[in-house]
C-alpha positions as CSV (number, residue, x, y, z in Angstrom):
1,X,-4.2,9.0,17.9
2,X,-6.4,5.7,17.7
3,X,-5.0,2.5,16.0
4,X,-7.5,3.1,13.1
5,X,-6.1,6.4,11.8
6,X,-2.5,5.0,12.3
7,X,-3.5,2.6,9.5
8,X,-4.2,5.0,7.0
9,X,-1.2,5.0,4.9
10,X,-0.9,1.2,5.3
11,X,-5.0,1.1,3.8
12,X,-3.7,3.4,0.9
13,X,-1.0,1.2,-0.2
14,X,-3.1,-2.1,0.4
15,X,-5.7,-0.5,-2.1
16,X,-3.4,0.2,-5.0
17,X,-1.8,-3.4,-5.2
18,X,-5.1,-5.5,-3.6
19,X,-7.1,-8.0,-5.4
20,X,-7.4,-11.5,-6.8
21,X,-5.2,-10.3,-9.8
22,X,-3.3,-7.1,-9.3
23,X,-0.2,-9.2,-8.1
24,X,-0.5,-11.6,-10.6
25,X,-0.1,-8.4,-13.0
26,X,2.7,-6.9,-11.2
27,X,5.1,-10.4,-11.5
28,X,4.5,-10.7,-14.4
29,X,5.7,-7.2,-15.4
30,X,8.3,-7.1,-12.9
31,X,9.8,-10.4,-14.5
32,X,9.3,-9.2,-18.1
33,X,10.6,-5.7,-19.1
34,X,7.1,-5.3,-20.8
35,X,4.5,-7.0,-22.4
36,X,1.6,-6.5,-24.9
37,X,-1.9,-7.0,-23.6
38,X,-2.4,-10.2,-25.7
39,X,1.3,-11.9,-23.8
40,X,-0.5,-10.9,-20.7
41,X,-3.9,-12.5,-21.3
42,X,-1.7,-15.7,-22.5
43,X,0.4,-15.5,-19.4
44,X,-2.7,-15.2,-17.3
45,X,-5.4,-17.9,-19.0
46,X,-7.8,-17.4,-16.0
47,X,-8.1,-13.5,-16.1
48,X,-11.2,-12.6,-18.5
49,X,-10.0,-9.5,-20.8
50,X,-12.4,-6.7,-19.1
51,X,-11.1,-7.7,-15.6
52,X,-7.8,-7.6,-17.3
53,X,-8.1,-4.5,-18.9
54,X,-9.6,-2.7,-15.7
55,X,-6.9,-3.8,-13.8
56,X,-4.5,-2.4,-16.0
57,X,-6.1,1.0,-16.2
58,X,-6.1,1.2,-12.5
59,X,-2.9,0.2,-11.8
60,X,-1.7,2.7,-15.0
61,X,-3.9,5.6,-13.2
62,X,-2.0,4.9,-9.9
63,X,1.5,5.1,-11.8
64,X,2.6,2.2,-11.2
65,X,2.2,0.4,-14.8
66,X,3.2,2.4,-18.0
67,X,0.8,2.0,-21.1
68,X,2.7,2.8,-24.3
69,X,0.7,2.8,-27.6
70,X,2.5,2.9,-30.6
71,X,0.6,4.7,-33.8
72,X,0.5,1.9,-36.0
73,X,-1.8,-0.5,-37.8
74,X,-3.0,-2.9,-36.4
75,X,-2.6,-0.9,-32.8
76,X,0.3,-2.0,-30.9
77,X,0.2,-1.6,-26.7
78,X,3.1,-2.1,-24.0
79,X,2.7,-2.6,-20.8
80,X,5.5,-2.4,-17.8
81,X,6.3,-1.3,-14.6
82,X,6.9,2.5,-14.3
83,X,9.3,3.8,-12.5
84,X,7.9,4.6,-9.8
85,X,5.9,1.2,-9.5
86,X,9.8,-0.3,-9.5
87,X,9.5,0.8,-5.8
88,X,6.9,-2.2,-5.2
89,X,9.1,-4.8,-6.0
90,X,10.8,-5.4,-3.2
91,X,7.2,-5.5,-1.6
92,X,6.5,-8.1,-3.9
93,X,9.1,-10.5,-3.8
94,X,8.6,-10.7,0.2
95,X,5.3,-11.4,-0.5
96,X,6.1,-14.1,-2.9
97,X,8.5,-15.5,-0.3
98,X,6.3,-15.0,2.5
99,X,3.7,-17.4,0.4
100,X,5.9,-19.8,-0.2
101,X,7.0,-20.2,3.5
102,X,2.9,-20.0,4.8
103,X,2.2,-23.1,2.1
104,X,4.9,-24.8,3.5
105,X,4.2,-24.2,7.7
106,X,0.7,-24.9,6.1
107,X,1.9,-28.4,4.7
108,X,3.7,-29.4,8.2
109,X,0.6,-28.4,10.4
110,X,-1.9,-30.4,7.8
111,X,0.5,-32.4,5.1
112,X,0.5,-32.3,1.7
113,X,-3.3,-32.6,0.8
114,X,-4.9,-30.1,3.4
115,X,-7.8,-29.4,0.9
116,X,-10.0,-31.3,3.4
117,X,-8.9,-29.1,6.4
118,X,-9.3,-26.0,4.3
119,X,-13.1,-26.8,3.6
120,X,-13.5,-27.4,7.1
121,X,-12.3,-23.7,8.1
């Protein structure tokens, strides 16, 4: 077995919670027990509502987000994590922490303002 098709499980799970904003998403229903679409958009000012809304549905086709829509007027919709998308959190805290560590190492190697050395990379 070659390297590459020892990776396949790893590339399965990157796809699911990869991206700019999936993450974002993910904390932010990890840390709530849900949240309408609207709280969402508020808690996340830089996220357009298409992106946010395709996100969603992926995530939700995946099973890892739970959509509930009450029958009601105006409509009312929930988001949170499902059950089984509860299994990511652990995932997701080490990443957090594993951020937080990086910007720090990153702030002894450069110091506080490394913008500069970023642009340079």
């Amino acid at each position: 077995m070659t390297t590459g098709e020892n990776c396949g499980e790893l590339q399965v799970a990157l796809d699911i919670i990869v991206g700019k904003w999936k993450p974002i998403i993910l904390f932010h229903l990890m840390e709530n027990e849900k949240l309408r679409f609207s709280e969402l958009q508020r808690a996340i000012p830089e996220i357009t509502k298409k992106m946010l809304t395709s996100q969603l549905r992926e995530l939700e086709y995946n099973d890892i987000v739970h959509r509930k829509v009450y029958q009601q007027v105006p409509p009312k919709v929930e988001y949170s994590m499902s059950p089984y998308g509860h299994g990511l959190k652990p995932l997701l805290v080490s990443m957090r922490s594993w951020g937080t560590e990086h910007l720090e190492h990153l702030e002894k190697l450069y110091g506080k303002d490394n913008e500069e050395q970023k642009e340079q990379i």
